[in-house]
MINUTOR-582833 format. One record per residue: residue in one letter; x, y, z of N, C-alpha, C, O in turn. Coordinates in steps of 0.2 Angstrom, whole numbers, m for minus. Example, Ala and Ser with C-alpha at 12.3 -4.5 7.8 and 13.67 -1.06 7.14 Angstrom:
! residues 2
<pt residu="a" n_u="66" n_v="m28" n_w="39" ca_u="62" ca_v="m22" ca_w="39" c_u="66" c_v="m16" c_w="39" o_u="71" o_v="m17" o_w="42"/>
<pt residu="s" n_u="64" n_v="m11" n_w="35" ca_u="68" ca_v="m5" ca_w="36" c_u="64" c_v="0" c_w="39" o_u="67" o_v="6" o_w="40"/>
***
This chain:
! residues 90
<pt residu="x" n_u="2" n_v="m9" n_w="328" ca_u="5" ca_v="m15" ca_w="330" c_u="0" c_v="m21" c_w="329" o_u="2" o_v="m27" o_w="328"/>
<pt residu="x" n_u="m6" n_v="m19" n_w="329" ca_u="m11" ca_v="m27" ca_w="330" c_u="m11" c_v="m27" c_w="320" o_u="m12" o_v="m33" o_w="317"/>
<pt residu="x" n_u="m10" n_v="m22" n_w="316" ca_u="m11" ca_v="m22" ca_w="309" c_u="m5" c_v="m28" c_w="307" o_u="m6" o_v="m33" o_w="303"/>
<pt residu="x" n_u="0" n_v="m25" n_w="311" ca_u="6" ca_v="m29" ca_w="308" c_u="6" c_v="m37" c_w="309" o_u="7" o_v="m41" o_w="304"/>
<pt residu="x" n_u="3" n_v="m40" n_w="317" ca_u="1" ca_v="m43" ca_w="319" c_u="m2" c_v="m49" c_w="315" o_u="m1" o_v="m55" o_w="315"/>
<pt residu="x" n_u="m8" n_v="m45" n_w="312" ca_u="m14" ca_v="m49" ca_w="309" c_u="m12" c_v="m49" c_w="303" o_u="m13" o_v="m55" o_w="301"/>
<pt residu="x" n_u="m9" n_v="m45" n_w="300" ca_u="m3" ca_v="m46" ca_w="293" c_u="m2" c_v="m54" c_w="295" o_u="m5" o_v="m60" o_w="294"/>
<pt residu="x" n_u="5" n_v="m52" n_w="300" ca_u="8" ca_v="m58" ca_w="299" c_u="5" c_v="m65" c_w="300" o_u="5" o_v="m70" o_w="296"/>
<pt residu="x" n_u="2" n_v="m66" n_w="306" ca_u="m6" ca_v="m72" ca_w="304" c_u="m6" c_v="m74" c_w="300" o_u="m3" o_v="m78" o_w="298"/>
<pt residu="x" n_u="m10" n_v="m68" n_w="296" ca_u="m12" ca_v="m71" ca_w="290" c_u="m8" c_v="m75" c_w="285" o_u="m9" o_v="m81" o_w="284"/>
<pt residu="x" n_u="m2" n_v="m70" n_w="283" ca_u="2" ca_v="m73" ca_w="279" c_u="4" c_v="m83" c_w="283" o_u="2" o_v="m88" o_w="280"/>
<pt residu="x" n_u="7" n_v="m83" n_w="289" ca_u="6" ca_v="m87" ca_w="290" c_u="1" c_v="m92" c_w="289" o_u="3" o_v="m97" o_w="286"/>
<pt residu="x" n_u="m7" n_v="m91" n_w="291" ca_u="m10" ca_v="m95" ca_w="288" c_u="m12" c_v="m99" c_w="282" o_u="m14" o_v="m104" o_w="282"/>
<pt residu="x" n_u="m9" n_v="m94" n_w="277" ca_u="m8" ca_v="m92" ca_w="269" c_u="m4" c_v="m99" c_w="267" o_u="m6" o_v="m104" o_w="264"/>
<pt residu="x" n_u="3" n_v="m99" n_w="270" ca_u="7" ca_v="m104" ca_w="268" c_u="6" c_v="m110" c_w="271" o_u="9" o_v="m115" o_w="270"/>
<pt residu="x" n_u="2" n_v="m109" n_w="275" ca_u="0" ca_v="m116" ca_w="277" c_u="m5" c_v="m120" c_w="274" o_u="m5" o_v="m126" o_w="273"/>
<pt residu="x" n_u="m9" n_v="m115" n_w="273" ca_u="m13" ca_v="m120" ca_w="269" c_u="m11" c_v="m122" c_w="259" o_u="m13" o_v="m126" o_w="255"/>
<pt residu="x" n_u="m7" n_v="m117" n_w="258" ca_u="m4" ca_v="m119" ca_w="253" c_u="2" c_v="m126" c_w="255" o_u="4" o_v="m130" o_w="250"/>
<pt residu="x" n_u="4" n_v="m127" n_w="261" ca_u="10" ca_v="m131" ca_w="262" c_u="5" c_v="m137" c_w="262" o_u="7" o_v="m142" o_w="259"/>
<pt residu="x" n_u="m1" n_v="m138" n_w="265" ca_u="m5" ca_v="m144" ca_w="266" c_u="m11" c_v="m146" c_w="261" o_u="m13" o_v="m151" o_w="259"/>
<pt residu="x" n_u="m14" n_v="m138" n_w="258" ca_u="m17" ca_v="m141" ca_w="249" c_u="m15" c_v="m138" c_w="244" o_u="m13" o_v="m132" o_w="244"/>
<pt residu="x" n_u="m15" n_v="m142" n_w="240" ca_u="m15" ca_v="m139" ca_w="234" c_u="m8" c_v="m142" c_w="229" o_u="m6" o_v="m147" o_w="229"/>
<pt residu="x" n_u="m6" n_v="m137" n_w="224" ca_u="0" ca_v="m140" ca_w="221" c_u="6" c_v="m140" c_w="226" o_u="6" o_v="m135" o_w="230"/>
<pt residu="x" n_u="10" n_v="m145" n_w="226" ca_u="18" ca_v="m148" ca_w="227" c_u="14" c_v="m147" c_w="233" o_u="17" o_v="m142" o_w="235"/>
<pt residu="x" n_u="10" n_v="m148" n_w="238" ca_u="8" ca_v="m152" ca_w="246" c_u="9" c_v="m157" c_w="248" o_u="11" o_v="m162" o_w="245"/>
<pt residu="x" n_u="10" n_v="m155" n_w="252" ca_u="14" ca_v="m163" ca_w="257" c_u="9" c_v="m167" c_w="254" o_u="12" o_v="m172" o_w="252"/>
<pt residu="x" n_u="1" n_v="m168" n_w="253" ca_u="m2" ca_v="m174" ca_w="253" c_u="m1" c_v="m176" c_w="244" o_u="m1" o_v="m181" o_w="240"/>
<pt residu="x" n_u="1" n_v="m170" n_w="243" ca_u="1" ca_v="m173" ca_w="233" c_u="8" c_v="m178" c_w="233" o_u="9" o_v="m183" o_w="230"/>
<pt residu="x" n_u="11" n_v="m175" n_w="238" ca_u="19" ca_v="m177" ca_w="236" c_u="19" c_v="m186" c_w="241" o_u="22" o_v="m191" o_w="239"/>
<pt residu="x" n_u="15" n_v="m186" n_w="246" ca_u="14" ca_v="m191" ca_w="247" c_u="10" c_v="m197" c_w="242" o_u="11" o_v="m203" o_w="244"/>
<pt residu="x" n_u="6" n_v="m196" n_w="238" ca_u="0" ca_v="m198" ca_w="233" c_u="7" c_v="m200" c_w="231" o_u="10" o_v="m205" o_w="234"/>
<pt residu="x" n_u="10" n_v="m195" n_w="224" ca_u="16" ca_v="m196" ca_w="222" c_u="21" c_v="m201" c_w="223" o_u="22" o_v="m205" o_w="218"/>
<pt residu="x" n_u="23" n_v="m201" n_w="230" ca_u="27" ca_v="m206" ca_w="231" c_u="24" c_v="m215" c_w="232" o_u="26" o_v="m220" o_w="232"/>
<pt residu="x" n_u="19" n_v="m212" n_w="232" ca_u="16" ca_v="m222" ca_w="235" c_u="14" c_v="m222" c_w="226" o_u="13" o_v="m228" o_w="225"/>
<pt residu="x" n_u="13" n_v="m220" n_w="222" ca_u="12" ca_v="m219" ca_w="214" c_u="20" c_v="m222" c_w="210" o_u="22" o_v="m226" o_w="206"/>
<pt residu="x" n_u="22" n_v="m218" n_w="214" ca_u="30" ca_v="m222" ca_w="210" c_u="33" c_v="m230" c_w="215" o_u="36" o_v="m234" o_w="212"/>
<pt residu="x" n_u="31" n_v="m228" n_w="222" ca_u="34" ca_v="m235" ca_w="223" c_u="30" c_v="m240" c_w="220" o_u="33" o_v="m246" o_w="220"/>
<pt residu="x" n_u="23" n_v="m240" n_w="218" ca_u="19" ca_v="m243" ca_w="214" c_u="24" c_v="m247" c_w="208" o_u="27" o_v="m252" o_w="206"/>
<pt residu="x" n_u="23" n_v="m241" n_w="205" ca_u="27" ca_v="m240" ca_w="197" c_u="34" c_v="m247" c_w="198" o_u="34" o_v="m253" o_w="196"/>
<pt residu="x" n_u="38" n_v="m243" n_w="203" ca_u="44" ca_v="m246" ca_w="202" c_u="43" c_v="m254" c_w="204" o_u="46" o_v="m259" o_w="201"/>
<pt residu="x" n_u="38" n_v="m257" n_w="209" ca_u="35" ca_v="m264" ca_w="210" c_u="35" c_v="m267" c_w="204" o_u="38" o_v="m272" o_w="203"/>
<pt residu="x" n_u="28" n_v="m262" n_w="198" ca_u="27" ca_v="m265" ca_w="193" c_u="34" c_v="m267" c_w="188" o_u="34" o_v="m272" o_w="185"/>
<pt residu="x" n_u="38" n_v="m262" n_w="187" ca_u="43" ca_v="m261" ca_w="184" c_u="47" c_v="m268" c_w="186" o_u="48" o_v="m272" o_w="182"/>
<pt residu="x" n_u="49" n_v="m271" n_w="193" ca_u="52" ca_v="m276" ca_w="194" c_u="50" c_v="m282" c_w="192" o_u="54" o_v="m286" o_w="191"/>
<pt residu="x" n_u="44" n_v="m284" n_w="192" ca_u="41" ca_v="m288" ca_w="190" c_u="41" c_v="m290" c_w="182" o_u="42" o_v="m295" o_w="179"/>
<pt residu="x" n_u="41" n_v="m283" n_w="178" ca_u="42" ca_v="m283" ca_w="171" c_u="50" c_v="m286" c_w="169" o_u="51" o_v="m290" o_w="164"/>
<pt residu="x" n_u="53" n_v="m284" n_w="173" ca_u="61" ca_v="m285" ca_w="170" c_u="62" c_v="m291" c_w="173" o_u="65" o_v="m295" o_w="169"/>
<pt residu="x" n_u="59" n_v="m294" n_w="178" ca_u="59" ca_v="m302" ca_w="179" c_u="56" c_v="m306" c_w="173" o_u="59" o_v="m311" o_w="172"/>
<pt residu="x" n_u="50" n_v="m304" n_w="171" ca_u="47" ca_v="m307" ca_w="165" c_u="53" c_v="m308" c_w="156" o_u="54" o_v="m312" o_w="152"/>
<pt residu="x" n_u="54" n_v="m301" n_w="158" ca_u="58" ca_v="m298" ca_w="153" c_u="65" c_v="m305" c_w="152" o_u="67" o_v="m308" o_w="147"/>
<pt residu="x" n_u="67" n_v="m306" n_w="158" ca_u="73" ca_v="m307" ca_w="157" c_u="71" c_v="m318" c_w="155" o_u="73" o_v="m322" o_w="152"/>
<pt residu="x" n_u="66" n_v="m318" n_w="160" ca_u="65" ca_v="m324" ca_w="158" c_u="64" c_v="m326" c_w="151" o_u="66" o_v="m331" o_w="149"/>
<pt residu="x" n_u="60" n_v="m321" n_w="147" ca_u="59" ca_v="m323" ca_w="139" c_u="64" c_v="m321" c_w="134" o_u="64" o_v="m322" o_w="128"/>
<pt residu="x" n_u="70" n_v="m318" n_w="138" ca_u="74" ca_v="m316" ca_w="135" c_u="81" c_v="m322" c_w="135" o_u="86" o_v="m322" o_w="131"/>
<pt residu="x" n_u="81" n_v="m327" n_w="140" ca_u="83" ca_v="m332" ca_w="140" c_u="80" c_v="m338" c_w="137" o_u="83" o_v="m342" o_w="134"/>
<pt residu="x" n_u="74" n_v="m339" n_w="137" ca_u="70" ca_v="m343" ca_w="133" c_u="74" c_v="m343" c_w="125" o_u="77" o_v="m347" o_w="123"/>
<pt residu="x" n_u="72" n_v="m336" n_w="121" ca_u="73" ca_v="m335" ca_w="116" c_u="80" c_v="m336" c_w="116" o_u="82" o_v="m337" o_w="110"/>
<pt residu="x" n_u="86" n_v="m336" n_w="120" ca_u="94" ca_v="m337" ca_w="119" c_u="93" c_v="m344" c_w="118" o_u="96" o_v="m347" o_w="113"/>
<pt residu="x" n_u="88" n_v="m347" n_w="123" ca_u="90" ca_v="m355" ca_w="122" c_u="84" c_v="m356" c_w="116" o_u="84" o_v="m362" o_w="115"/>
<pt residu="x" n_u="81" n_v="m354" n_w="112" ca_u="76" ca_v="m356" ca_w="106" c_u="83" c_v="m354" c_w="102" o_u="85" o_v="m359" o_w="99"/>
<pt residu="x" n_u="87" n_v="m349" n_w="100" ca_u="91" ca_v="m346" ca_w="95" c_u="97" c_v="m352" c_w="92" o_u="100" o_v="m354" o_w="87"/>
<pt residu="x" n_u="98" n_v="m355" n_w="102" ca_u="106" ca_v="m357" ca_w="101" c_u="107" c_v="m365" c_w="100" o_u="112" o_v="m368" o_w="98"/>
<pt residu="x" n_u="100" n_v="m368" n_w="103" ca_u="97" ca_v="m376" ca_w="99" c_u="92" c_v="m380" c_w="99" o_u="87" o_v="m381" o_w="103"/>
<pt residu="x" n_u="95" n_v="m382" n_w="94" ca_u="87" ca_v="m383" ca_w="88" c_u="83" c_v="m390" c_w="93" o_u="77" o_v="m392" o_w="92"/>
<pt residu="x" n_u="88" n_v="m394" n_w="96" ca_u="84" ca_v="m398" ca_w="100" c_u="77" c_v="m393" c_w="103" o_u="72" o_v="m394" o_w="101"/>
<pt residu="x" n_u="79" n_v="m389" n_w="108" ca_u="74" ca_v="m384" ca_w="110" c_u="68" c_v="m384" c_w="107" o_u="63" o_v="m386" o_w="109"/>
<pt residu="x" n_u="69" n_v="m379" n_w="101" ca_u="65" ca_v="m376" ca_w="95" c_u="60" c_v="m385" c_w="93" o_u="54" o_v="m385" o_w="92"/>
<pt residu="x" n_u="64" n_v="m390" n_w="94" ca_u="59" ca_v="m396" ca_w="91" c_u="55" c_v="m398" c_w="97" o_u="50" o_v="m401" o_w="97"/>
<pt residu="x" n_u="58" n_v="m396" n_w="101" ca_u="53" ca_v="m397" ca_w="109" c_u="49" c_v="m393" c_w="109" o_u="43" o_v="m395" o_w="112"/>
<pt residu="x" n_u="49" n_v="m385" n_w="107" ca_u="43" ca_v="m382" ca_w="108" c_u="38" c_v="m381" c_w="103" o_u="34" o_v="m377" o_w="103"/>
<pt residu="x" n_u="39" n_v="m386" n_w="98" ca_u="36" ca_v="m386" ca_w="91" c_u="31" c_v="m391" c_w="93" o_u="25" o_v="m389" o_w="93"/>
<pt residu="x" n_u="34" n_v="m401" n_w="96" ca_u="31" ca_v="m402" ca_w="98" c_u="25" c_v="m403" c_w="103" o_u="20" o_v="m406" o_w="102"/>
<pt residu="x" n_u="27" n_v="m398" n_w="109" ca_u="23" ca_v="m396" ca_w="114" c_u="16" c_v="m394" c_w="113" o_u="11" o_v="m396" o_w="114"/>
<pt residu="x" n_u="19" n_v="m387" n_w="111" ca_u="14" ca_v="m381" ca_w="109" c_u="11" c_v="m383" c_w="102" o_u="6" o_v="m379" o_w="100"/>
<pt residu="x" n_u="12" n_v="m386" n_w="98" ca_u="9" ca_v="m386" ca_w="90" c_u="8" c_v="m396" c_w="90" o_u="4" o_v="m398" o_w="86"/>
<pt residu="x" n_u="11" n_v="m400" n_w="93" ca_u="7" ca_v="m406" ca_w="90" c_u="11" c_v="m407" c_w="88" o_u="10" o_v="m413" o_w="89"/>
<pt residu="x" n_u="18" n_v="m406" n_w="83" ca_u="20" ca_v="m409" ca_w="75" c_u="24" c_v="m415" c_w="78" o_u="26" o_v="m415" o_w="84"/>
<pt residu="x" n_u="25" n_v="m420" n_w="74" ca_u="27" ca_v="m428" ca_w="76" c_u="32" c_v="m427" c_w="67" o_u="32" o_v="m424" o_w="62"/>
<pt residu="x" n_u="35" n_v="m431" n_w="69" ca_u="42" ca_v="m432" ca_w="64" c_u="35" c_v="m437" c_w="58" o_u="29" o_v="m438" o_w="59"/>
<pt residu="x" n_u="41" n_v="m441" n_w="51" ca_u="35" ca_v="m444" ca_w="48" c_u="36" c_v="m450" c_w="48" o_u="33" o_v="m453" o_w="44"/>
<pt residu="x" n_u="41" n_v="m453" n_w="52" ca_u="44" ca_v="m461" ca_w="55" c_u="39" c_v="m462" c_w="63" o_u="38" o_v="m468" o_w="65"/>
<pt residu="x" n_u="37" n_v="m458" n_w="65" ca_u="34" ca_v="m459" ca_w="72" c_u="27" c_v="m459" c_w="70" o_u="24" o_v="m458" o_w="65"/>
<pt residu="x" n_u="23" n_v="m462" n_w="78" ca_u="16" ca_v="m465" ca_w="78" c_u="15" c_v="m459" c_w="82" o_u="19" o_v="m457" o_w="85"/>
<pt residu="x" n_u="8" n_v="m457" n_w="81" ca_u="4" ca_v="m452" ca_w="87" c_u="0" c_v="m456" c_w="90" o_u="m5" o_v="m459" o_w="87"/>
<pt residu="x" n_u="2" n_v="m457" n_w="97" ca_u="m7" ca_v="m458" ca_w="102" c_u="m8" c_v="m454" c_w="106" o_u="m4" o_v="m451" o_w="109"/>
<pt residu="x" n_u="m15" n_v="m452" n_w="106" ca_u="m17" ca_v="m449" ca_w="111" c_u="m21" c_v="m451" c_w="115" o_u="m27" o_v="m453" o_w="114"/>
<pt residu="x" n_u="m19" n_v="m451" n_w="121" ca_u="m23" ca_v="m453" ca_w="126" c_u="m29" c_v="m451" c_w="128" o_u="m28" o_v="m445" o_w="131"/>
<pt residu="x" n_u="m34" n_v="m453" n_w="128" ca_u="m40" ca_v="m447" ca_w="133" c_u="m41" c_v="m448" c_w="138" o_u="m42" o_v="m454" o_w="139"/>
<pt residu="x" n_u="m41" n_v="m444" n_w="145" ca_u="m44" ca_v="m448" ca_w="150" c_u="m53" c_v="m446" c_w="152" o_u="m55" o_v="m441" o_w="150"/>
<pt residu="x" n_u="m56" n_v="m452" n_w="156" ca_u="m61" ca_v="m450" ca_w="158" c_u="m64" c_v="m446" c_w="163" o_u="m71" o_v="m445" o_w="163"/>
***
């Protein structure tokens, strides 16, 4: 009786420490979990970006006022009837 005993122990012990290390573990699967909700963070952030430049370029496609505003802005270009000043400060 004490053989069967110490059997079953053991075996007991056996799955416990497989349930706490090693592959599919409570600790791996926790790791896991805080790794994806990482992910999904990142992900929200992406698609917020995503959608802002994705609205940009609707308002670049749909008018050309736009597209001459950001011509201006970012590159400098002045029409060939206009004056440029640039200001410098100290």
């Amino acid at each position: 009786m004490k053989l069967v005993w110490s059997i079953m122990v053991l075996l007991i012990i056996l799955l416990q420490v497989r349930l706490w290390v090693g592959e599919g573990s409570f600790a791996q699967v926790w790791g896991l979990e805080e790794a994806i909700a990482g992910q999904r963070a990142e992900n929200e952030e992406l698609e917020i970006r995503n959608e802002r430049l994705f609205a940009e370029v609707q308002n670049l496609r749909g008018q050309q006022g736009a597209l001459e505003e950001r011509a201006r802005m970012n590159l400098g270009l002045i029409r060939e009837d206009e004056t440029f000043f640039l200001v410098v400060e100290q």
